[in-house]
C-alpha positions as a LaTeX table, in Angstrom:
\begin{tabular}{lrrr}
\hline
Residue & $x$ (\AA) & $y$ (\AA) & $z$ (\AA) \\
\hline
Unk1 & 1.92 & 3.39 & 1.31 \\
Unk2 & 1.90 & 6.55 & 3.17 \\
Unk3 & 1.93 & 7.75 & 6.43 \\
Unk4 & $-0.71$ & 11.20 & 7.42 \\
Unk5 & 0.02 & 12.07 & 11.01 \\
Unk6 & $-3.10$ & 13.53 & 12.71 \\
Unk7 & $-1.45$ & 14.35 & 16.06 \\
Unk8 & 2.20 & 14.65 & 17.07 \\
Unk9 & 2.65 & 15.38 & 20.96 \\
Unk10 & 5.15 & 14.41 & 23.55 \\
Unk11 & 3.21 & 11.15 & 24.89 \\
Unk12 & 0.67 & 10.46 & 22.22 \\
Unk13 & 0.54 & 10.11 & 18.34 \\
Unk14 & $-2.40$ & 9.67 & 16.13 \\
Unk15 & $-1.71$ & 8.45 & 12.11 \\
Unk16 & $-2.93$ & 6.60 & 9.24 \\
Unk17 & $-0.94$ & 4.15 & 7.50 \\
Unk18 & $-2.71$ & 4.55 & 4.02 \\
Unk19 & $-2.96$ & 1.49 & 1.43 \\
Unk20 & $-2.78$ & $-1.30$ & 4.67 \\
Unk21 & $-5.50$ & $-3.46$ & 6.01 \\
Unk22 & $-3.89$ & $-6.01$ & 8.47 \\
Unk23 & $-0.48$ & $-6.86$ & 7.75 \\
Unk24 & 1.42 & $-4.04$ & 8.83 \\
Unk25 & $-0.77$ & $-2.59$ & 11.26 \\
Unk26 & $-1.36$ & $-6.31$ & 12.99 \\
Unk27 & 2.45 & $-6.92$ & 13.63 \\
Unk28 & 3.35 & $-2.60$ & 13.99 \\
Unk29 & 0.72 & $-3.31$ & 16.65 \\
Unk30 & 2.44 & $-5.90$ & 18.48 \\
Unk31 & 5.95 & $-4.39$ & 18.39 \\
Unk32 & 4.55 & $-1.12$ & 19.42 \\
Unk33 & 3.06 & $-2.84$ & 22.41 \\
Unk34 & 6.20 & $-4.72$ & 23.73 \\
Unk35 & 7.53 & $-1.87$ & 24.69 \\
Unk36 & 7.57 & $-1.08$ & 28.24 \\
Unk37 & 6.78 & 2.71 & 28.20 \\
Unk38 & 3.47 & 1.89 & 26.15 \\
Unk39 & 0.25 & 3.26 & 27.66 \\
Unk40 & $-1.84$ & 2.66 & 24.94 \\
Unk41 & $-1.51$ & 1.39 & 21.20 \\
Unk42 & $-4.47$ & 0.51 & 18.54 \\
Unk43 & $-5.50$ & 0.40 & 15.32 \\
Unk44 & $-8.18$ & 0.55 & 13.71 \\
Unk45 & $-9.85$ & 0.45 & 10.03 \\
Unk46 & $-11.89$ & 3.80 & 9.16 \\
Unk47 & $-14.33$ & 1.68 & 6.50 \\
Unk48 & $-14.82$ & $-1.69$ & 5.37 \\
Unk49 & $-13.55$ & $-1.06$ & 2.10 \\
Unk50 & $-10.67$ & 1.44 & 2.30 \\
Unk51 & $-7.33$ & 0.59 & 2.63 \\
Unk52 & $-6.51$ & 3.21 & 6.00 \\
Unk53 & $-5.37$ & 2.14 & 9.21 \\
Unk54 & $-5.86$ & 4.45 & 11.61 \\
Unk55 & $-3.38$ & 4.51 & 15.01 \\
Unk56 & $-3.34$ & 5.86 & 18.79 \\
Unk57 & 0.12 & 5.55 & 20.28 \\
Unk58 & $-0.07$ & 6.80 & 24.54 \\
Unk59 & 3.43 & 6.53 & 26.16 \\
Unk60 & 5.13 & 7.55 & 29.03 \\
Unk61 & 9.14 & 8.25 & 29.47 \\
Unk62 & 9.69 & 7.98 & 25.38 \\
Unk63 & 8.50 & 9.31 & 22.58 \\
Unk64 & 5.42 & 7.94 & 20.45 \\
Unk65 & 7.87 & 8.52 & 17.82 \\
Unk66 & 10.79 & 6.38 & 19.21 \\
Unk67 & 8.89 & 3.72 & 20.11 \\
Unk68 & 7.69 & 3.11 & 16.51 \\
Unk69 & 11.39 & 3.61 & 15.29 \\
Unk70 & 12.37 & 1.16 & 17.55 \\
Unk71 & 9.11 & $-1.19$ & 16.49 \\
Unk72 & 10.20 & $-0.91$ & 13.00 \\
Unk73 & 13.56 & $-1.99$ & 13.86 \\
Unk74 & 12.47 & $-5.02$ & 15.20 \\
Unk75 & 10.51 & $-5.87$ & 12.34 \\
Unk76 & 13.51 & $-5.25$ & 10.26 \\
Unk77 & 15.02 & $-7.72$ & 12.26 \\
Unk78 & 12.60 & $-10.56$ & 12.93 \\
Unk79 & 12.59 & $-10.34$ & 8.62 \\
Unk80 & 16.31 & $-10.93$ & 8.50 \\
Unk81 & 16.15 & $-13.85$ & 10.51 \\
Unk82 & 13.34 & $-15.09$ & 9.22 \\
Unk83 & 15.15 & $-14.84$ & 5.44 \\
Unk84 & 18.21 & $-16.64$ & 6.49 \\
Unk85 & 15.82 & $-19.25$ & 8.13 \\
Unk86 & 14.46 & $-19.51$ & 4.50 \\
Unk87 & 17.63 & $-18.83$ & 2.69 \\
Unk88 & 18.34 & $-22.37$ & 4.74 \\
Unk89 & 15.79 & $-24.31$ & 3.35 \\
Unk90 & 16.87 & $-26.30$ & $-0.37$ \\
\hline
\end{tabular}
């Protein structure tokens, strides 16, 4: 996977996320858009048949850039706890 950033300014952020389709981009989406100081957040695939996702992050009062740190970080956690759910199971 890798990560191209087309725009870095103080209230908006354009990437790609490069070898994703849906699964990342689908739940970085949601996460991204929980947060309170999101304007604007979507994705969306450049061609049928590539594997690119491309974003548009808008905020206001944080960073584009600490709002998907702080996206990823939930992810991280909503894994954990789903692996000890799992971990649970015999």
């Amino acid at each position: 996977m890798k990560l191209h950033v087309l725009k870095n300014e103080k209230n908006e952020m354009e990437f790609f996320i490069e070898g994703e389709r849906y699964t990342l981009p689908n739940i970085l989406k949601e996460k991204i858009s929980a947060d309170d100081s999101v304007e604007f957040c979507a994705y969306r695939l450049e061609h049928p048949l590539d594997k690119k996702a491309r974003f548009i992050v808008k905020t206001s009062g944080k960073s584009p850039k600490k709002v998907i740190e702080d996206a990823i970080k939930n992810i991280k956690e909503d894994l954990a706890e789903f692996k000890k759910e799992v971990e649970k199971l015999k």
